[in-house]
BALUMGU-701526 format. One record per residue (C-alpha): residue in three letters; x, y, z. Coordinates in steps of 0.25 Angstrom, whole numbers, plus 5000, padded with zeros to 4 digits. Layout:
<nodes>
ALAXYZ;...
</nodes>
This chain:
<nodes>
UNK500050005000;UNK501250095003;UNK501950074990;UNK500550114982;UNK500250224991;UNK501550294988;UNK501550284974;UNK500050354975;UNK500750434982;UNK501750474973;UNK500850484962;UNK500150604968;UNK501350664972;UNK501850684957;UNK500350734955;UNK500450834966;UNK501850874961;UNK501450874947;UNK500150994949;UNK501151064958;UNK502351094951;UNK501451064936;UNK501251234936;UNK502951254939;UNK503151174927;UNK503651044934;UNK503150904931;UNK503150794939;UNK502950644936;UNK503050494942;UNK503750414937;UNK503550264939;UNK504850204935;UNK504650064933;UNK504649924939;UNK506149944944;UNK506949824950;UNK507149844966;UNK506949764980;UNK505649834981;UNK505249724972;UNK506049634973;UNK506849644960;UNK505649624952;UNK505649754943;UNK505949754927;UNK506749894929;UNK508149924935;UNK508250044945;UNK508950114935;UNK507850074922;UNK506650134934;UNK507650254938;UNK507650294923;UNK506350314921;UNK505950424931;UNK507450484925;UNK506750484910;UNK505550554916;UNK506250654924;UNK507150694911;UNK506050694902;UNK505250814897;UNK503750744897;UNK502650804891;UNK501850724903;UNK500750784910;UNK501250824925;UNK501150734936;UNK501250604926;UNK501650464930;UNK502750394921;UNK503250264921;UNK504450194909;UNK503650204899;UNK502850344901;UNK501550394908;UNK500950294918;UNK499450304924;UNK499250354937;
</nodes>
């Protein structure tokens, strides 16, 4: 329940962040990098901690034409 609740959390967080800074110009996202390889899960991720770090790198470095507040994953725009 924790684990879910946090990543609610975080989603309304970026949302919050994303109407407040939206009128200064600054665009914030989420970015969800993956299923990475760790001991939280045993191992059992198809991604290496440094494939999932890439991914919120490409995002950061990027010039998107995204609505504010979005939520990416590796391969674009991911549902809330």
């Amino acid at each position: 329940m924790g684990y879910s609740a946090s990543k609610a959390a975080l989603n309304m967080i970026t949302a919050a962040f994303a109407k407040e800074l939206g009128p200064f110009g600054i665009k914030v996202y989420a970015v969800e990098p993956g299923h990475i390889r760790t001991e939280l899960n045993d191992n059992t991720g198809t991604l290496s901690t440094q494939e999932g770090a890439a991914v919120p790198i490409k995002y950061a470095t990027m010039n998107l034409e995204a609505a504010n507040g979005g939520f990416f994953g590796p391969n674009g725009v991911l549902p809330w």
